[in-house]
VMD Tcl script that builds the backbone (N, CA, C; Angstrom):
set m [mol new atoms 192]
animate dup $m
set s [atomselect $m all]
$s set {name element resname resid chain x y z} {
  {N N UNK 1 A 0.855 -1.180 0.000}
  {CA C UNK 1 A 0.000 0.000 0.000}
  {C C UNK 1 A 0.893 1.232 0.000}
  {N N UNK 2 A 0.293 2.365 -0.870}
  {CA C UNK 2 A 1.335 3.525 -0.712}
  {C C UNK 2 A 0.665 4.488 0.660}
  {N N UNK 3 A 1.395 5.753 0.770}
  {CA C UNK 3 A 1.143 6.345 1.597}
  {C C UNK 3 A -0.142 7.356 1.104}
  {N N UNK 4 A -0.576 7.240 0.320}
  {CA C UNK 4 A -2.038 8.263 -0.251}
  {C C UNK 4 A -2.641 8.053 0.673}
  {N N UNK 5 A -3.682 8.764 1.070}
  {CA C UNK 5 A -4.925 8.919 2.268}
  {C C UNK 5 A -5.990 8.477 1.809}
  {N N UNK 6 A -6.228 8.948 0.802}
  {CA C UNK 6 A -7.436 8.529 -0.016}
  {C C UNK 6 A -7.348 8.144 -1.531}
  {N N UNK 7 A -8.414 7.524 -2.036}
  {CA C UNK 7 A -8.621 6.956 -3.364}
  {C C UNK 7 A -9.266 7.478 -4.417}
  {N N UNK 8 A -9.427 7.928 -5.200}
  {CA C UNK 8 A -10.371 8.003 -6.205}
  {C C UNK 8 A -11.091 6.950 -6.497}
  {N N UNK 9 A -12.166 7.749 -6.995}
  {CA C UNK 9 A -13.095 6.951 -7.922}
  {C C UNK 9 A -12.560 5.891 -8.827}
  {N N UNK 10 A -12.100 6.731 -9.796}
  {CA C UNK 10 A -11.411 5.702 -10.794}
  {C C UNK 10 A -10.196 4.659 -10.380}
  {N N UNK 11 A -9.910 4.855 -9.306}
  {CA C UNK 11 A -9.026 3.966 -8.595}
  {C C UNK 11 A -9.536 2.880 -8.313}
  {N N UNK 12 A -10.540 2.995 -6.998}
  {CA C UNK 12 A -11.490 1.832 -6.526}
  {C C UNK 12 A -12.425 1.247 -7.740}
  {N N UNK 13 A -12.436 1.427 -8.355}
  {CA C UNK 13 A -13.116 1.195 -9.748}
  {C C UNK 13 A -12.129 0.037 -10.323}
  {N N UNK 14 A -10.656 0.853 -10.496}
  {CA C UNK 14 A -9.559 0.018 -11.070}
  {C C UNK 14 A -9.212 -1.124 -10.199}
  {N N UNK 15 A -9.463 -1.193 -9.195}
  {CA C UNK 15 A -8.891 -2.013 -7.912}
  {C C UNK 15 A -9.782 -2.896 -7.972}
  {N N UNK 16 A -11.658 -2.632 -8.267}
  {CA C UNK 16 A -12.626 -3.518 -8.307}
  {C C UNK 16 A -12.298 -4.303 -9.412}
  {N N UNK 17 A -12.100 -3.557 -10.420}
  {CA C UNK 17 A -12.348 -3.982 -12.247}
  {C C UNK 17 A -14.277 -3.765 -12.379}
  {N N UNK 18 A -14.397 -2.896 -12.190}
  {CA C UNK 18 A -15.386 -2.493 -12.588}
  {C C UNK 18 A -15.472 -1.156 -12.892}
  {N N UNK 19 A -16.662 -0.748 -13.487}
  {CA C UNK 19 A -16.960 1.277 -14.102}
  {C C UNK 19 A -17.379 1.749 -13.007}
  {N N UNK 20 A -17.005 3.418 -13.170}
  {CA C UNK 20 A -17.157 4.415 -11.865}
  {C C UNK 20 A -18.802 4.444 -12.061}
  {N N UNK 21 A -19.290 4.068 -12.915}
  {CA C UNK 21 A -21.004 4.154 -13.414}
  {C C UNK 21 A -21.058 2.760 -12.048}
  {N N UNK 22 A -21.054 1.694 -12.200}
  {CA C UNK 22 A -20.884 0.773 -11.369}
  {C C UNK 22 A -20.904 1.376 -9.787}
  {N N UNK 23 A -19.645 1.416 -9.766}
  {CA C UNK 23 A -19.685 2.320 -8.691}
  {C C UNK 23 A -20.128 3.088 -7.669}
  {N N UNK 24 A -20.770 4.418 -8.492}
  {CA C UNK 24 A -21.755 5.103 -8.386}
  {C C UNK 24 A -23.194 4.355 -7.584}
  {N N UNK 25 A -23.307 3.596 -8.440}
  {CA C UNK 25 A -24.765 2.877 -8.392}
  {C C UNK 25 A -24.451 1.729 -6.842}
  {N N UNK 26 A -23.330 1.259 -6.714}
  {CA C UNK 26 A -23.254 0.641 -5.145}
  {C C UNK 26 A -23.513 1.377 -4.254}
  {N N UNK 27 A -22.750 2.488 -4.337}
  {CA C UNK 27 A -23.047 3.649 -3.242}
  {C C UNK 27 A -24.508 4.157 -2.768}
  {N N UNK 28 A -25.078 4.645 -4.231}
  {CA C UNK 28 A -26.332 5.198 -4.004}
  {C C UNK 28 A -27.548 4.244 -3.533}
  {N N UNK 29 A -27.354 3.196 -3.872}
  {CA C UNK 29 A -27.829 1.946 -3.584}
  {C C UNK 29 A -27.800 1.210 -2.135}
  {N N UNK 30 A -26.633 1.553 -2.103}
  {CA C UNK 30 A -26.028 1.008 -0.399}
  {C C UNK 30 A -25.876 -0.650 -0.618}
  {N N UNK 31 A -25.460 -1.044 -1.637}
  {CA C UNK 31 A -25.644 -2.710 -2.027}
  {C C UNK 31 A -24.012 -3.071 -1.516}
  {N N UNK 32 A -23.115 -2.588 -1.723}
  {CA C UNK 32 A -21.555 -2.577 -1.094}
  {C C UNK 32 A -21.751 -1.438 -0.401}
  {N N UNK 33 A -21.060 -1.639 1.326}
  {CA C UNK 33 A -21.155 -0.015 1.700}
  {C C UNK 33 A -19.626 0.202 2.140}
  {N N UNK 34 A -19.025 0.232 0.981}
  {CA C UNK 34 A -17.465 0.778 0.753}
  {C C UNK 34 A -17.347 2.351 1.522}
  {N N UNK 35 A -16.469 2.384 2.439}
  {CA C UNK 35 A -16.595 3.296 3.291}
  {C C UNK 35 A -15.863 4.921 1.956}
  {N N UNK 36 A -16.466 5.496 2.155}
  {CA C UNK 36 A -16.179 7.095 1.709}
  {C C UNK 36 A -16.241 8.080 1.933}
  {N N UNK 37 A -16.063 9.082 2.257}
  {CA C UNK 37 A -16.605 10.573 2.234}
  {C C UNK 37 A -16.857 11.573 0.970}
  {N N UNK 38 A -17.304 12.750 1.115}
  {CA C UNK 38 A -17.800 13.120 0.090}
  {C C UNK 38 A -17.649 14.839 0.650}
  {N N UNK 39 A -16.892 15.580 -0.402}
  {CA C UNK 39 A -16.159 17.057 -0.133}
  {C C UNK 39 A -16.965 17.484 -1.515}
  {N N UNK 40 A -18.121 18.018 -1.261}
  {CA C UNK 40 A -19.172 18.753 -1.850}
  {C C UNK 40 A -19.012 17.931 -3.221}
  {N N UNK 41 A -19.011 18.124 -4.254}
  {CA C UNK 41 A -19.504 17.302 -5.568}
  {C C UNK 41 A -18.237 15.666 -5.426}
  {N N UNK 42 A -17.680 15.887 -4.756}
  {CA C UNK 42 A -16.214 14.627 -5.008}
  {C C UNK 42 A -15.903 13.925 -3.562}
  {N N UNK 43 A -16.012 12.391 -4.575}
  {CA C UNK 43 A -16.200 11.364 -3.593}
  {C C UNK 43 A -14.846 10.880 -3.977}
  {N N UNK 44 A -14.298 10.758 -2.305}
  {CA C UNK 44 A -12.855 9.503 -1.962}
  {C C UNK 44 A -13.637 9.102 -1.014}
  {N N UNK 45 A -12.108 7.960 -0.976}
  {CA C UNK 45 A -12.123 6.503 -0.637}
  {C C UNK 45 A -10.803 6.577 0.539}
  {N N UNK 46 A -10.994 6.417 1.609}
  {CA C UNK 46 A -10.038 6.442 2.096}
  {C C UNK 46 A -9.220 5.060 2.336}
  {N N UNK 47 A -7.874 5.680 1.804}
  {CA C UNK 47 A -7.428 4.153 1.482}
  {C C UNK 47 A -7.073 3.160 2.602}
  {N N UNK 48 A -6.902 3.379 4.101}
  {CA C UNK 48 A -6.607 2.206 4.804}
  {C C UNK 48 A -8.637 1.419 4.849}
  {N N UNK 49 A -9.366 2.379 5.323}
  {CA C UNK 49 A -10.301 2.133 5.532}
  {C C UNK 49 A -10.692 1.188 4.201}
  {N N UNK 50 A -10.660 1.478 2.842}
  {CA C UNK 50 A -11.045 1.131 1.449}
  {C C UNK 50 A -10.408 -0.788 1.925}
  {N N UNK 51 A -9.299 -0.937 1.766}
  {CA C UNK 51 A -8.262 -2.013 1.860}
  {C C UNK 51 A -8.725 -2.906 2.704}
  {N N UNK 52 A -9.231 -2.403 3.817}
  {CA C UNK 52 A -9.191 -3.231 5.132}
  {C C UNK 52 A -11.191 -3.851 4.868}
  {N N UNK 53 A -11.972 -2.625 4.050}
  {CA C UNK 53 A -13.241 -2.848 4.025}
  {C C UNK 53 A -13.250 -4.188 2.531}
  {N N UNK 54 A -12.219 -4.058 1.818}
  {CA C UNK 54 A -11.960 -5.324 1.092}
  {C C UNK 54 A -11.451 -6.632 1.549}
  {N N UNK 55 A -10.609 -6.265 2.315}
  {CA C UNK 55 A -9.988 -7.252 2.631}
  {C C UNK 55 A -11.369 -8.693 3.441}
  {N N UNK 56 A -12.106 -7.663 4.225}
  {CA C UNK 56 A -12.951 -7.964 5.407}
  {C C UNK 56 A -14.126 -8.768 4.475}
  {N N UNK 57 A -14.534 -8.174 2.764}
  {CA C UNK 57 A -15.357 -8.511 1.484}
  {C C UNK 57 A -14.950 -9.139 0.374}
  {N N UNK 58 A -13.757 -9.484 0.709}
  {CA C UNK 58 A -13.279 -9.898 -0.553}
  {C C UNK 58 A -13.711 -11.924 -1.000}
  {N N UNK 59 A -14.258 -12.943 -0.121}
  {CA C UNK 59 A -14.738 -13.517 -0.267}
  {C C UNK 59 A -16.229 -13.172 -0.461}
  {N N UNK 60 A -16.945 -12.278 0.062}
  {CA C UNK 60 A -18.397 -12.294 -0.356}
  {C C UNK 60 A -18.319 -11.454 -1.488}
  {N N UNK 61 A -17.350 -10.805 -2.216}
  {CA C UNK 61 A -18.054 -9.512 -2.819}
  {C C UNK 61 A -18.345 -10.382 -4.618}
  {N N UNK 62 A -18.909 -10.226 -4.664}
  {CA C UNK 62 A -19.555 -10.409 -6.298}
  {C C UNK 62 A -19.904 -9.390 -7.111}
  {N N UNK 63 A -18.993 -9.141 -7.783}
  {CA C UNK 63 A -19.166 -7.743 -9.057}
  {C C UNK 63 A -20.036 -8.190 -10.146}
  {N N UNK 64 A -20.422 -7.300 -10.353}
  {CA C UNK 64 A -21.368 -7.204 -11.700}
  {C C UNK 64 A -20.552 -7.184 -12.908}
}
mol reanalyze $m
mol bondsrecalc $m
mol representation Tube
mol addrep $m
């Protein structure tokens, strides 16, 4: 893991292998609740939290 704090979109996207459209739609959905915050229009991922919330999903998680 590097030292970044947080993730992008298109990151956790890249990390899933799935689209930020994808994405999007877990969140708003609440179907994965991948931990994030949100700084008025722009959503990160904070990366220990992101890692550790995979790590904890990574046998149940099933991508589309």
């Amino acid at each position: 893991m590097n030292d970044k704090k947080y993730l992008s979109q298109k990151e956790v996207a890249r990390i899933l292998g799935v689209k930020v459209k994808t994405l999007n739609h877990w969140r708003c959905t609440k179907r994965h609740r991948i931990p994030f915050v949100k700084l008025g229009s722009v959503i990160l991922y904070p990366t220990a939290e992101f890692f550790g919330w995979l790590k904890s999903h990574s046998s149940n998680l099933i991508l589309d």
